[in-house]
C-alpha positions in Angstrom: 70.3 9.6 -37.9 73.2 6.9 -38.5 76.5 8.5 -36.4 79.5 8.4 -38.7 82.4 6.2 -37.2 84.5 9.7 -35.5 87.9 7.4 -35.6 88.0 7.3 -39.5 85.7 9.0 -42.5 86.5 9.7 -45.3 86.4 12.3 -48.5 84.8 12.4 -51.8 87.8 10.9 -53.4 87.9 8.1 -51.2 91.1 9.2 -49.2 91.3 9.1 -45.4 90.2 12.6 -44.0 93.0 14.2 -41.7 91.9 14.2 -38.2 93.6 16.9 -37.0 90.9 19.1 -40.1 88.0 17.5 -38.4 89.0 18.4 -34.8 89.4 22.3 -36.3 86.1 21.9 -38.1 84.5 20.6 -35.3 85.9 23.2 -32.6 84.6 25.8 -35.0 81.0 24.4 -35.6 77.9 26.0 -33.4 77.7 23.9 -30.4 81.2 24.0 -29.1 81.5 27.5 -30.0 78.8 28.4 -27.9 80.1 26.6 -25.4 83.8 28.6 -25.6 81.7 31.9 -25.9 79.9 31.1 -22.3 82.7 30.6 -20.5 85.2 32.8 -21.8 84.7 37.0 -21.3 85.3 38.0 -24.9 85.4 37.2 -28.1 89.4 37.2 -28.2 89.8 35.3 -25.3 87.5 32.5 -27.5 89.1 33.0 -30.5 92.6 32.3 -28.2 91.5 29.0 -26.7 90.2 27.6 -30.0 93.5 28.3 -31.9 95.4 27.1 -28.8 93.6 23.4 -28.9 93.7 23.3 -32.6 97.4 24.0 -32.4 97.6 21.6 -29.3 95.5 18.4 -30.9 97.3 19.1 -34.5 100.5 17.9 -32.4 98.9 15.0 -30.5 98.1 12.3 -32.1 96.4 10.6 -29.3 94.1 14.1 -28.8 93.0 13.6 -32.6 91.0 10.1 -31.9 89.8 12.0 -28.7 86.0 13.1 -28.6 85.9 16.5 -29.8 83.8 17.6 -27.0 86.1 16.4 -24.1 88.8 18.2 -25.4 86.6 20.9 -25.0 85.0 20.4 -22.0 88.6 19.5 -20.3 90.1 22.9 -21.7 86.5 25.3 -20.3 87.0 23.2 -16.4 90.7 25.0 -16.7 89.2 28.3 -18.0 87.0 28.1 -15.8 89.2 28.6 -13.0 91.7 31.5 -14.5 94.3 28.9 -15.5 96.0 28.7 -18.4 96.0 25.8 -21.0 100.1 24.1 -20.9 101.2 26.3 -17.9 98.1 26.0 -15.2 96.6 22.8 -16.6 96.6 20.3 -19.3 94.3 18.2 -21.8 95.3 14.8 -21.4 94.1 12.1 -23.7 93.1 8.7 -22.6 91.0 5.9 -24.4 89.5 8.3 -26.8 88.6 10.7 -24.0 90.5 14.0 -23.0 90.6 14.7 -19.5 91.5 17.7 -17.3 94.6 17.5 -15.2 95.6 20.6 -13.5 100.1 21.2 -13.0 102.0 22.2 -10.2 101.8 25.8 -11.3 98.7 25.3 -11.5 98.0 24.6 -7.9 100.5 26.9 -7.1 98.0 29.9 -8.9 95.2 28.7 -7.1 96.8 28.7 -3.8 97.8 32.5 -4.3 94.4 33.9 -5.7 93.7 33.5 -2.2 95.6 36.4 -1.6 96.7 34.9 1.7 100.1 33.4 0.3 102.7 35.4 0.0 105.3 33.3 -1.6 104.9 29.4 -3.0 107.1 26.9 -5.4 108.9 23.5 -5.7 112.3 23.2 -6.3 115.3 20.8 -6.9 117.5 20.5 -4.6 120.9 19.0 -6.1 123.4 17.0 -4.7 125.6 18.6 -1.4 122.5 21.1 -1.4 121.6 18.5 1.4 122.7 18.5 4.6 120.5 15.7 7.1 118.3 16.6 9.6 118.1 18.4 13.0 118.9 16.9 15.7 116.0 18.1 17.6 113.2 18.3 15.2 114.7 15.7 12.7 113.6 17.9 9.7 115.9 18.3 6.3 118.4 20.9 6.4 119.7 22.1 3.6 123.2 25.2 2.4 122.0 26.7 -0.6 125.3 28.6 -0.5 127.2 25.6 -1.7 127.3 26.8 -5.4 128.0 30.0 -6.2 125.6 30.2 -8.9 122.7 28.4 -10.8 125.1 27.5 -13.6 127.4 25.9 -11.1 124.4 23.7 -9.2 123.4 22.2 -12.4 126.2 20.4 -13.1 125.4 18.1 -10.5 122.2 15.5 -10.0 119.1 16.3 -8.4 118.3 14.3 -5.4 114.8 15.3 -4.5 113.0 18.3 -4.3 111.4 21.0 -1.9 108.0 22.6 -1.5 107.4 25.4 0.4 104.5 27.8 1.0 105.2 31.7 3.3 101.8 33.3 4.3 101.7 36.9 4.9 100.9 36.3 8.2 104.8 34.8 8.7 103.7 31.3 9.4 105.9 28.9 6.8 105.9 25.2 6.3 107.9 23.1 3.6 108.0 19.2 2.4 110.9 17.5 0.9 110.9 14.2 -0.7 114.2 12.4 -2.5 113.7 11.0 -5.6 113.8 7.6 -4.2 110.5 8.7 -2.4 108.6 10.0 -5.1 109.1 7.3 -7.7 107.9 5.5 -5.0 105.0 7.2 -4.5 104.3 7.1 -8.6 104.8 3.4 -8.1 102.0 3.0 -5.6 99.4 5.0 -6.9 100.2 5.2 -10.8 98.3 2.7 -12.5 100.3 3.4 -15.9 103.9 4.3 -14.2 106.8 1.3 -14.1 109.7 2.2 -12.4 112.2 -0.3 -14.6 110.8 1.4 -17.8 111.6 4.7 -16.2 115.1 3.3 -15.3 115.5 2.5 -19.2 114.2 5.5 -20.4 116.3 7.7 -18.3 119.5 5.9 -19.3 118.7 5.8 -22.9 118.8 1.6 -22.9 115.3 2.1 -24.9 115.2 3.0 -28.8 113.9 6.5 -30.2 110.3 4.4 -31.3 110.3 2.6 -27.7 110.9 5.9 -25.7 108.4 7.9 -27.7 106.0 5.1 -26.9 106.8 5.0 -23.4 106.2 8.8 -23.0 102.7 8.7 -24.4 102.0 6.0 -22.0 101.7 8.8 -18.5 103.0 12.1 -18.1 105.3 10.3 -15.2 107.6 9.6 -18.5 106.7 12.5 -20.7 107.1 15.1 -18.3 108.9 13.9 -15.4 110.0 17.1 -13.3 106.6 18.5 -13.6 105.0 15.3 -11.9 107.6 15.0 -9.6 106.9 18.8 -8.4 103.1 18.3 -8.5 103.6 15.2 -5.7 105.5 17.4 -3.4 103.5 20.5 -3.3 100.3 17.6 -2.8 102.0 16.4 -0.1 103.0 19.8 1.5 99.0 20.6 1.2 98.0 17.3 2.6 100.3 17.9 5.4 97.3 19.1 7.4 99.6 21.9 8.7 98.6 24.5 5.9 95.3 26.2 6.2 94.5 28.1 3.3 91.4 30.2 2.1 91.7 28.7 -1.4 92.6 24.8 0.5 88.8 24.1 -0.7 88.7 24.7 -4.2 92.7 22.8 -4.4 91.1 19.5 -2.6 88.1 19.8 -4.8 90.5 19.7 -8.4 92.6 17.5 -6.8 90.1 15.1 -5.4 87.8 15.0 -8.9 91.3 14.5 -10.2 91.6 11.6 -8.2 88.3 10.1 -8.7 88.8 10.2 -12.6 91.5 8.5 -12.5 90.6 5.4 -11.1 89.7 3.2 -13.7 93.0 3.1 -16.4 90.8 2.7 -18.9 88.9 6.1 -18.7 90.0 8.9 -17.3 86.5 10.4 -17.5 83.5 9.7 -16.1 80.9 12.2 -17.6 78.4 12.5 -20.7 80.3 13.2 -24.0 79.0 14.7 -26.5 78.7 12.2 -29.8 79.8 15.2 -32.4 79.9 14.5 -36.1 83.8 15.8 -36.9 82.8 17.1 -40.0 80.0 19.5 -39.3 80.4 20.1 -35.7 76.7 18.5 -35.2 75.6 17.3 -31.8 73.7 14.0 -31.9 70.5 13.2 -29.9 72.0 11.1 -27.6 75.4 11.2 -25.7 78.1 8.4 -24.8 78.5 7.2 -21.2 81.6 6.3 -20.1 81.5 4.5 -16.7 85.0 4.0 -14.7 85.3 0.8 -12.9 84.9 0.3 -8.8 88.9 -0.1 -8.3 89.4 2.5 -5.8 92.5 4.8 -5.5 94.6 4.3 -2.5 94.5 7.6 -0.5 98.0 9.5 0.2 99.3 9.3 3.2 101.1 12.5 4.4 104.5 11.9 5.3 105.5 13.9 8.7 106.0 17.7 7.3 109.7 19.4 7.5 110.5 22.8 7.8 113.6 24.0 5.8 114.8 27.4 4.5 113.4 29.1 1.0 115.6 28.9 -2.0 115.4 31.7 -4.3 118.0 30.9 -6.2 121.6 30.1 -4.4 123.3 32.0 -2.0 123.3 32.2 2.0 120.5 30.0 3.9 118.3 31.5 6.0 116.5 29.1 8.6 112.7 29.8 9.4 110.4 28.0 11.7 106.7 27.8 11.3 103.9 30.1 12.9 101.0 28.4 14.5 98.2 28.6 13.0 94.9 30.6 14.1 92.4 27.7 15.3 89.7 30.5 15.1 89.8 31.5 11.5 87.5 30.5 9.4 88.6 30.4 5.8 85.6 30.6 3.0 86.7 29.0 -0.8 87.6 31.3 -3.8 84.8 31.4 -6.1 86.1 30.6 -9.6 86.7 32.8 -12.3 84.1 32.0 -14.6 80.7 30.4 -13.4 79.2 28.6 -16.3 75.1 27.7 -16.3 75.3 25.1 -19.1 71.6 24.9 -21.2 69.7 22.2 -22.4 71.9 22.2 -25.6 74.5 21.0 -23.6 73.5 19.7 -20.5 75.5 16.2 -21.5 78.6 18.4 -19.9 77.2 20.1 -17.3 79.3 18.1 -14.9 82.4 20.4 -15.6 80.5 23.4 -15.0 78.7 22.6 -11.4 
């Protein structure tokens, strides 16, 4: 059977079909549907994920030249382990591909299904919220009683911003990192980031068509806090300080992450599915997509700091880290939703081991 060109068909009048219709038709066709049904745990749970990526690739351009089984298959790995699509994770197209790319609160929910965490977040930290560092220790201080309220604090700039995690067993460890330092860090080991783009973006020097542009380009331009709060609470979790019984399964997202993002030119490096956008039919064979050897640098912890929680503003309350219990072994947290793909759909079963 001849496989119908998925970037462009067209209808019985001879005018371009709207590819946003065939992503919903396909999405709603046997195969994928079966796929939903498996790994969600009822019938409104699939019916909420389906209208959720048709709503999600009817505003994305990009996501409507993407496979309609990667968007998929990117969308069941969140599922999969109890996040949310736009708050725990998100479906990021690339080169005709959608990919999987978890957010801060994302690793953030992980970490607490533990049920070892008590308390875990990233926030800003705005200018004269910062203080130097401690003589002794040489960690960031910071006075979050500077401004009375929130409304006060945001009239001034960020300057960085603070992870922190509080187990219930009292032991506590944070990470801070300017802004300087993180751009940094985008520079080194995003492949699609440029600082003096970001410079012209963020001062409005580029026009309305070259910003919108820009921000399809990485999520480092897009959505720029979110990235920036993601690097921190990585760092914090790289620290090798914070032992956690969900640590596993967050180096395991985070590492796949890593691995799929090595080659700029595909995110993803697993069997798609080659489905006919206007019937939702799965052809006989699949398309490979093969990443490139360039290798990701690996992140290099910077020495961890120790700082007071900010829950809002108000008097600072200094807290030192527990030691942690050499002895304790800490076993994963099993996923959610364990998904045993058939033959039907083997060419995914990647996302499912």
């Amino acid at each position: 059977m001849a496989r119908p060109n998925n970037a462009l068909t067209t209808n019985g009048n001879g005018a371009i079909a709207n590819k946003q219709e065939k992503f919903s038709v396909a999405i709603q066709g046997n195969a994928l549907q079966g796929m939903i049904k498996k790994a969600t745990p009822d019938a409104k749970s699939a019916a909420r994920l389906t209208g959720s990526l048709i709503s999600l690739v009817a505003s994305s351009t990009e996501l409507q030249n993407c496979n309609p089984a990667s968007i998929v298959a990117a969308a069941l790995r969140g599922e999969g382990m109890g996040l949310m699509l736009g708050m725990g994770y998100y479906v990021v197209p690339y080169a005709g591909t959608a990919s999987f790319q978890i957010s801060y609160k994302g690793l953030i929910a992980m970490a607490m299904a533990g049920g070892d965490v008590a308390d875990m977040d990233c926030v800003e930290i705005r200018e004269g919220e910062y203080v130097g560092r401690n003589r002794r220790t040489k960690r960031p201080e910071f006075d979050f009683s500077i401004y009375a309220t929130d409304e006060e604090a945001e009239q001034h700039p960020i300057i960085g911003y603070y992870a922190y995690v509080e187990k219930k067993d009292g032991f506590f460890r944070s990470e801070y990192m300017s802004l300087g330092a993180i751009l940094d860090h985008a520079e080194q080991y995003s492949k699609t980031f440029d600082r003096s783009k970001y410079r012209q973006l963020i001062s409005g020097d580029l026009s309305p068509e070259e910003a919108e542009r820009l921000k399809k380009k990485s999520p480092w331009y897009s959505a720029t806090e979110t990235m920036m709060k993601k690097t921190v609470i990585r760092r914090l979790l790289n620290s090798g300080y914070v032992q956690l019984r969900a640590i596993t399964n967050i180096d395991t997202v985070l590492e796949r992450e890593d691995e799929e993002a090595k080659d700029a030119d595909a995110l993803a490096s697993f069997d798609v599915m080659n489905v006919d956008p206007s019937t939702g039919e799965i052809f006989e064979q699949s398309v490979q997509i093969n990443p490139s050897d360039a290798e990701t640098p690996e992140e290099q912890p910077e020495t961890p700091a120790t700082a007071p929680t900010k829950k809002g503003r108000g008097k600072a309350k200094n807290e030192t880290a527990a030691p942690v219990a050499q002895d304790v072994a800490f076993e994963p947290v099993k996923e959610a939703v364990t998904i045993k793909p058939d033959d039907e759909d083997e060419v995914l079963g990647s996302f499912f081991s």
